[in-house]
C-alpha positions in Angstrom: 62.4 238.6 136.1 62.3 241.5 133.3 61.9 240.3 129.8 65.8 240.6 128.8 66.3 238.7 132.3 64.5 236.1 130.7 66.2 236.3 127.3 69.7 235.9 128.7 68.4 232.6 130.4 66.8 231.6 127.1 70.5 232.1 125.4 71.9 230.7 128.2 70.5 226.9 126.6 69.9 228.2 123.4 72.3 230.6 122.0 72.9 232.5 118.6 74.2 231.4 115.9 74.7 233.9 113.8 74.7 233.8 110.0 77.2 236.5 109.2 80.2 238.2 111.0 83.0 239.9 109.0 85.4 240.3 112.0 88.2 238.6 109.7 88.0 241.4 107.2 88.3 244.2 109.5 91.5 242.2 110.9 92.8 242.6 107.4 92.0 245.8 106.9 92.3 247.5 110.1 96.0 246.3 111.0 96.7 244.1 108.5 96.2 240.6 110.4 98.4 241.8 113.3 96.0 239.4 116.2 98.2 241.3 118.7 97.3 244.6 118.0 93.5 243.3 117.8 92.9 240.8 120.7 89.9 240.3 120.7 90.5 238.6 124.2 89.8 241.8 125.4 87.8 245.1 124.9 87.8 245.9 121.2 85.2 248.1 121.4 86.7 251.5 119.9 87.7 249.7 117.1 85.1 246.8 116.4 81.8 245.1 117.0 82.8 242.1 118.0 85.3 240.4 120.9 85.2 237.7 123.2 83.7 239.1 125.7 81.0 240.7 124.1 80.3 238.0 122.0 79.9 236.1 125.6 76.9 239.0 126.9 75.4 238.7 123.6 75.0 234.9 124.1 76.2 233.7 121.2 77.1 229.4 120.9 78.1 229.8 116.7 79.8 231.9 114.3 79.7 231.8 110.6 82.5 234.0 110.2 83.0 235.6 106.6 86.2 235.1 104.7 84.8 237.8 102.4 87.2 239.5 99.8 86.3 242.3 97.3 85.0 241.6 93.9 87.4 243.3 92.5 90.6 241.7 94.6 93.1 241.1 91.8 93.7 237.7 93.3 90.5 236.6 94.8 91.7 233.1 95.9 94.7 234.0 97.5 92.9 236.7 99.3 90.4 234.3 100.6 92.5 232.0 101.9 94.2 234.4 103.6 90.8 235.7 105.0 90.9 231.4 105.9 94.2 231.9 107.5 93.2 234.3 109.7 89.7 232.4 111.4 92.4 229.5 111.8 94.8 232.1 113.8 92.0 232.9 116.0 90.6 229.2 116.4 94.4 228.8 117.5 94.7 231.4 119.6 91.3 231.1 121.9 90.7 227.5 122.4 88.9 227.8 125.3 86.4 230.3 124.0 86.2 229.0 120.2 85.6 225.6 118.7 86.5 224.7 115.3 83.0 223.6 113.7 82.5 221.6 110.3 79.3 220.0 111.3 76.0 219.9 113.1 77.3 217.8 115.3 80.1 219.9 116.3 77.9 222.9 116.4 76.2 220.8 119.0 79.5 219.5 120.5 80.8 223.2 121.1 77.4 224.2 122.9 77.8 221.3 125.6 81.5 222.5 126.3 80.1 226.1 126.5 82.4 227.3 123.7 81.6 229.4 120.5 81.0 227.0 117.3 83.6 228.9 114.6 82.2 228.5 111.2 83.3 229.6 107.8 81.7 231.4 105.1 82.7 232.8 102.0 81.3 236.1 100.6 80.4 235.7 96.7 81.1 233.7 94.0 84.7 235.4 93.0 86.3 233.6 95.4 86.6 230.8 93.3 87.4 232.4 90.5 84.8 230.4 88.1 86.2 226.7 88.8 84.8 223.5 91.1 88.3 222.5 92.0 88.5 225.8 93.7 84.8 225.5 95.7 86.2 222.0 96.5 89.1 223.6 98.1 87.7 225.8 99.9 84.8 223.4 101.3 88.0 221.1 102.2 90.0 224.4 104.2 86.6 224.2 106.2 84.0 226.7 104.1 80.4 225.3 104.8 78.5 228.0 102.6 79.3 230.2 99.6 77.1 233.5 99.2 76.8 233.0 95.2 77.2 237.2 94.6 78.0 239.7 96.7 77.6 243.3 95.2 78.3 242.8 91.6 77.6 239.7 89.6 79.8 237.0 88.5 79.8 235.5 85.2 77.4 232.9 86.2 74.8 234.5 88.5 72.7 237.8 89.2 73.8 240.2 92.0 71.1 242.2 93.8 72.7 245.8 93.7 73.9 245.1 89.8 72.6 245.3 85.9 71.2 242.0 85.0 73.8 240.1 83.4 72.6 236.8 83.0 68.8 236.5 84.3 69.7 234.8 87.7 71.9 231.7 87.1 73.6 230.7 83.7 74.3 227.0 83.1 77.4 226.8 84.9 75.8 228.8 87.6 73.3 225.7 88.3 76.3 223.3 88.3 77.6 225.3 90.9 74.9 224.8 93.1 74.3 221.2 92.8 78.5 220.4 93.8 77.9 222.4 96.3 75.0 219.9 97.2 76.9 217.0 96.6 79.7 218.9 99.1 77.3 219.7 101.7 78.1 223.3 101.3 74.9 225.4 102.1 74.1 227.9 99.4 73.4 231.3 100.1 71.4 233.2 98.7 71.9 236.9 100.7 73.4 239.3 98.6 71.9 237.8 95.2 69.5 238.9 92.5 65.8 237.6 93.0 66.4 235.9 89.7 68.8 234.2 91.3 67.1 233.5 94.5 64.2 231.7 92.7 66.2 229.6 90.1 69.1 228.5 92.6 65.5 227.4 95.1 64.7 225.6 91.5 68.0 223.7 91.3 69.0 223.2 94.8 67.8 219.8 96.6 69.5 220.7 100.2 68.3 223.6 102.0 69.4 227.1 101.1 70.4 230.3 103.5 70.0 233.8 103.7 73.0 234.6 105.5 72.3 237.7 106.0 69.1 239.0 104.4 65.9 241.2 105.3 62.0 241.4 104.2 61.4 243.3 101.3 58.0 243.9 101.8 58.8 245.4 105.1 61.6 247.4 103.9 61.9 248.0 99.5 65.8 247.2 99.5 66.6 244.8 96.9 69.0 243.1 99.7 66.0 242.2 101.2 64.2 238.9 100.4 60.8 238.8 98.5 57.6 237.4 100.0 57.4 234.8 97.3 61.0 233.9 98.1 60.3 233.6 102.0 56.8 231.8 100.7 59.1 228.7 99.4 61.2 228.3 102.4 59.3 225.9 103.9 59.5 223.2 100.7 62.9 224.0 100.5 63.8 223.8 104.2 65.8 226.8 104.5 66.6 229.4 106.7 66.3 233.2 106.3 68.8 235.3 108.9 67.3 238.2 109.5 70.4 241.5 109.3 70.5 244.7 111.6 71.9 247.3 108.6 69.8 250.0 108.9 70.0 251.0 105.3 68.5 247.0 104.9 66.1 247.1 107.2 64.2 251.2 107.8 62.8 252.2 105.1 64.0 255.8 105.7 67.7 255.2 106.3 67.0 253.6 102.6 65.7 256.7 101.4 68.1 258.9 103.1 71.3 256.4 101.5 69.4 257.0 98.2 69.2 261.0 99.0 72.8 261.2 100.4 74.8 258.9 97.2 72.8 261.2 94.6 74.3 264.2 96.2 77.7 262.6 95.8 76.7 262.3 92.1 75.4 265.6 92.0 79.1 266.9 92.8 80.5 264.6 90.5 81.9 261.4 92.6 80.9 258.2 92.9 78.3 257.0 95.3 80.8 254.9 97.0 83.8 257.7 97.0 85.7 257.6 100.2 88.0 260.2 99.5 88.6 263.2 101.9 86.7 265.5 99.6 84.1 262.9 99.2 83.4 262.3 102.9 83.4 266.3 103.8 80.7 266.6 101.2 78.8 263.8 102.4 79.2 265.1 106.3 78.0 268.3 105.1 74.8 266.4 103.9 74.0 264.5 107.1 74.4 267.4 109.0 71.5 269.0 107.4 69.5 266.0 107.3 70.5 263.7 110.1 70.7 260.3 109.6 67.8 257.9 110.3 68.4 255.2 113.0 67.4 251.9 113.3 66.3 250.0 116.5 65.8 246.5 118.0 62.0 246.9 117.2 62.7 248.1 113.5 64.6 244.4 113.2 61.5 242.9 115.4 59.1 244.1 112.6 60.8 241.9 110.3 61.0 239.0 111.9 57.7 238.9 112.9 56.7 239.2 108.7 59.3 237.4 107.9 57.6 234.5 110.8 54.3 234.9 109.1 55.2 234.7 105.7 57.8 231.3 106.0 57.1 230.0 109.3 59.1 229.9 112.4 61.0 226.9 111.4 62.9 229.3 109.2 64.3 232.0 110.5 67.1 232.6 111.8 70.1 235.6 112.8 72.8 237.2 110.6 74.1 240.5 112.3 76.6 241.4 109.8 78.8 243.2 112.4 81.9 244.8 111.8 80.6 244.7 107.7 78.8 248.0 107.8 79.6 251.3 109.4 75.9 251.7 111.2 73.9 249.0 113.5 70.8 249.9 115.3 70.2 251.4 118.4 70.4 249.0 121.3 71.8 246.7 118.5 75.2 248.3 118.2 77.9 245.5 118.7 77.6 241.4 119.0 76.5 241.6 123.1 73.2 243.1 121.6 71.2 240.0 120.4 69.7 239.7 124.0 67.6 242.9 123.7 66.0 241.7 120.4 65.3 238.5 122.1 63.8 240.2 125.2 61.4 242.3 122.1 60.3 239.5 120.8 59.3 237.8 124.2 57.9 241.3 125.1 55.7 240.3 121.2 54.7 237.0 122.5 57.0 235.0 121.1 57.3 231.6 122.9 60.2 230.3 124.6 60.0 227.3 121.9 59.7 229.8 119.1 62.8 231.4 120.0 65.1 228.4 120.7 64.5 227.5 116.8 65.4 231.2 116.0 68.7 231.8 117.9 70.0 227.7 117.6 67.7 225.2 116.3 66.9 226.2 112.7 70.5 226.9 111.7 72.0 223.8 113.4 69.3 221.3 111.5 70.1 223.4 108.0 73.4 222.4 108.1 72.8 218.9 109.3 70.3 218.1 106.4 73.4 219.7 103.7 75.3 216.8 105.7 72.6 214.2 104.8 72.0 215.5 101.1 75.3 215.2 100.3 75.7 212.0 102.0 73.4 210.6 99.4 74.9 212.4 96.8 78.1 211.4 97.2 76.9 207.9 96.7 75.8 208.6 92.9 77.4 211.9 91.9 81.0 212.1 90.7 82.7 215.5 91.3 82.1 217.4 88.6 84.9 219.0 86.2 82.5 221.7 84.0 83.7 224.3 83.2 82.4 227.8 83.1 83.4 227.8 78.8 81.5 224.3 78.1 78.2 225.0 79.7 78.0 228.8 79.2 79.6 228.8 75.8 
């Protein structure tokens, strides 16, 4: 048997879970929720990463998928529960090939029927718009972790790609994190300030995520997670899930985006400009300097740091497909994760090693939130603070 022989019998028992998948978003935005005119039933591959049947080659058992809106939605709530609405549409209309999953135990309970655990995640801390009766809401509608930031800060907590606002988390900010322990929500901590990363580790007594996240030390991103972040993993109990965005994970492609949004600048737009005069500009540029690309063994390097650094027991995958415009090659859509499998066999990685990447490490995360907040529960009221009496 070759080494990717091997790794589709390896996901055969122990398949992915994946951390992060923004399918629902590219639904919204691509034809406005239409399911028809998307089925992902079928071949979707000319317009997204991810369908049933590719998510079937790629051997994945679990899903966190997003329910991510923009920071600067008008309506963040609404938006997200629309973003809600539509996983539900799509539990509804594949019940054969996706499984509704609020626990471990159903995680577990989809694997034996050889269906696809469908988790939720929401994508920063606007989505509930500053109150606990909102992030009680949404852990009700079936959310099992909140990434505290995404691009910009909220009022209570540091983003990673922002100014400082308020040195990590604010009072409130710490609140948040311990409902969401007494919910049994995990907290994630992709996307966030390391400021943020350390004092939500300081707060939190369940297990935290990385949705989504690199190693900084392997590539100088400040998406990526620190070595002394990954170094505390193993006291917390968490999971870091390593992500395939080449601009997050080569240290050129990070350098070229840094080349490529000053030139955008330089012209007078904004780095993030998608205008038609924009994007001719910024073709222009990546014609005369190509684009770096990312492969399976650029993600490889990380893992194998990132196994060093915070142990095996806690790592994990978050592709982040169909949320960025670039994957890695051999990586390009959901049936990929096989070939990063088969490179890490080809690295010696046991067979035990990498059941506790693709399955084990995520499922037992999200069964000790369960038990956390089971004892929580017991002692801990839900708490009514608000944003204005803690932070003033």
């Amino acid at each position: 048997m070759t080494s990717l022989d091997d790794a589709r019998a390896l996901l055969a028992e122990f398949p992915v879970v994946d951390g992060h998948n923004d399918l629902p978003w590219a639904l919204r935005e691509q034809v406005s929720y239409d399911l028809d005119a998307r089925d992902i039933a079928d071949d979707q591959s000319a317009h997204l990463h991810t369908d049933i049947p590719r998510l079937r080659a790629g051997g994945v058992g679990a899903q966190f998928w997003s329910v991510y809106v923009r920071a600067d939605a008008p309506d963040p709530v609404p938006a997200t529960l629309e973003q809600i609405d539509c996983v539900r549409q799509l539990l509804d209309r594949h019940p054969r090939d996706l499984a509704p999953a609020l626990t471990a135990a159903d995680m577990e309970a989809a694997r034996r029927e050889g269906r696809i655990a469908s988790l939720m995640g929401a994508e920063g801390g606007h989505s509930i718009a500053n109150s606990l009766g909102t992030l009680r809401g949404l852990y009700d509608l079936g959310v099992r972790y909140l990434t505290l930031t995404h691009n910009f800060n909220v009022a209570w907590a540091d983003s990673a790609t922002d100014e400082p606002g308020v040195g990590g988390l604010s009072a409130f900010g710490r609140e948040v994190v311990r409902e969401m322990n007494r919910l049994g929500m995990l907290v994630d901590l992709s996307h966030v300030a390391a400021t943020t990363m350390r004092d939500a580790l300081d707060t939190s007594t369940a297990p935290v995520i990385f949705s989504h996240s690199s190693a900084r030390a392997v590539c100088d991103h400040p998406r990526n997670i620190p070595d002394d972040v990954l170094e505390r993993l193993p006291a917390n109990g968490g999971v870091a899930m390593v992500t395939f965005v080449p601009k997050f994970v080569l240290q050129a492609a990070v350098d070229w985006t840094a080349a490529a949004d000053e030139n955008l600048r330089a012209h007078g737009f904004h780095h993030l400009d998608t205008s038609p005069e924009a994007m001719k500009l910024h073709r222009a540029f990546e014609e005369s300097r190509p684009r770096p690309v990312a492969t399976v063994a650029t993600v490889a390097d990380h893992l194998d740091h990132m196994r060093e650094v915070a142990g095996i027991d806690h790592l994990g995958i978050g592709g982040d497909y169909d949320g960025t415009a670039f994957t890695p090659d051999g990586l390009n859509d959901v049936s990929g994760y096989p070939r990063l499998v088969a490179e890490l066999l080809d690295r010696g990685w046991s067979r035990a090693d990498l059941a506790k990447l693709t399955w084990q490490n995520a499922v037992r995360v999200l069964g000790a939130a369960e038990d956390v907040a089971r004892d929580l529960r017991a002692t801990r009221a839900p708490s009514n603070a608000t944003i204005e009496a803690l932070d003033g």
